[in-house]
N, C-alpha and C positions, 0 to 999 in steps of 0.2 A: 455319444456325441463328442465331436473333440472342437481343440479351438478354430480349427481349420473349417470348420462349416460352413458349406453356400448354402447363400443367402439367393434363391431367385425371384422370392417376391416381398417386396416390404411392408406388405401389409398382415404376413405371417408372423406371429409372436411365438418366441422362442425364448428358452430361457437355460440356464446351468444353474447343474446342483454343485455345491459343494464350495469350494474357495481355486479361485484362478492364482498361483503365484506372479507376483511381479516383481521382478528385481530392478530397479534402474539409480542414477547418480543425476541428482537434478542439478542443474548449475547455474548460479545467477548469468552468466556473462562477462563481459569486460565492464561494462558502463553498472550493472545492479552490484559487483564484486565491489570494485571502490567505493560507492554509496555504502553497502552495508558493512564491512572491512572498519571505515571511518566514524560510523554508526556504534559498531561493537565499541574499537575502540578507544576512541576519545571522545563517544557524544555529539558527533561535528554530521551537520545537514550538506552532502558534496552535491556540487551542481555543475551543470557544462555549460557554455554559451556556444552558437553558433558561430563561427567565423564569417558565413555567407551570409546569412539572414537576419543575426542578433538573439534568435528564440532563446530565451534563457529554461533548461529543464533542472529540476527536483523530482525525484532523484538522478544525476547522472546520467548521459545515453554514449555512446560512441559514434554516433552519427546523427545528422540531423531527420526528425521523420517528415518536417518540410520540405525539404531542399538537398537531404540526399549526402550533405556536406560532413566530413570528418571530425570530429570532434574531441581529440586527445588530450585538452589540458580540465583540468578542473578545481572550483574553487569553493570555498564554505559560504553558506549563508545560515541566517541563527535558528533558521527552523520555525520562527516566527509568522503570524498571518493572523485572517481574517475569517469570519465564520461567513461563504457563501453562499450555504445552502444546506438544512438539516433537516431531518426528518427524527423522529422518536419512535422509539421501537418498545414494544409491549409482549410480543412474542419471538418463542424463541427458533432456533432452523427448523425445529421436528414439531411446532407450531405450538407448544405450549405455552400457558403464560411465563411471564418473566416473573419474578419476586420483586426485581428491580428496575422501573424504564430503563431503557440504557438511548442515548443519544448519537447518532452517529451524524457526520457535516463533512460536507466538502469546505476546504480548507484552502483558499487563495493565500500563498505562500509569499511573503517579504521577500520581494528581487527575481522571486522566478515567474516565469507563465504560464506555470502549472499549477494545477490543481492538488491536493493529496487527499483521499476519502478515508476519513477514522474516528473512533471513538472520542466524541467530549466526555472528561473526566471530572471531579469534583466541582460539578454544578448542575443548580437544579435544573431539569428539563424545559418548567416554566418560564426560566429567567434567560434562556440564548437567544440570541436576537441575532438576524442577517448585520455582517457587518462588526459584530463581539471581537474585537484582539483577543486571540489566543496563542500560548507558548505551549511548544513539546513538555512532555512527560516522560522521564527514559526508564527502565529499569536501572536499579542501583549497576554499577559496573562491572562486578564479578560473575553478575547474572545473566548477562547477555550474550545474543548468540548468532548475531549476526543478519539478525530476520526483522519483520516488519514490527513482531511484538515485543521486539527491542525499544521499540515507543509506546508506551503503557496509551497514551492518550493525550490529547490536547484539554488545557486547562486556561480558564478565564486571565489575559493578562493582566 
């Protein structure tokens, strides 16, 4: 069976043995490069505003996804917010228990109009409450690499 295989009916299950190679270079973009770029290196939360509409995004976009409009300058905000919504998690992807709850929240972000979804960190599960201030968590500076787990987590302000 190669990878070129027709498919004529979809309700026929098919499978490969073995391992598929895949090679590819995944790339944030113009608008996730600056966000994370700034993230690595100086710890700083980049954000774009729209010229047309006002929408303020965290992280960063190049264009607006309301309005369609250009978006080329961008400015810091402190990465700071509010806890808007969370759920506690007791298991883990492959469904085993956790050792640890772990907390994850939608995060209403200080000056932006977005959202960010991530890990609350040193606090207990019991104690977050809709509405809790909470500030970024970064990895120490030498450690970082650009990516989203460049932010260990958000922690009670």
């Amino acid at each position: 069976m190669g990878l070129s295989e027709r498919i004529e009916r979809n309700v026929d299950l098919t499978y490969f043995e073995g391992e598929i190679p895949v090679e590819y270079v995944y790339t944030y973009g113009l608008g996730l490069e600056r966000f994370f770029r700034a993230l690595k290196d100086r710890g700083a939360f980049t954000a774009s505003r729209c010229p047309e509409c006002g929408f303020v995004y965290l992280p960063c976009r190049i264009f607006c996804e309301r309005c369609f409009a250009r978006m080329e300058d961008t400015f810091e905000l402190p990465g700071t917010g509010r806890v808007y919504s969370f759920t506690v998690v007791h298991r883990g992807m492959d469904g085993s228990p956790k050792e640890e709850p772990a907390v994850v929240a939608l995060i209403d972000l200080d000056g932006a109009d977005t959202r960010l979804a991530h890990y609350l960190v040193n606090v207990d599960p019991g104690s977050v409450e809709i509405g809790m201030p909470v500030k970024p968590v970064l990895r120490p500076q030498g450690e970082r690499r650009g990516h989203l787990e460049d932010i260990v987590g958000f922690a009670p302000a």
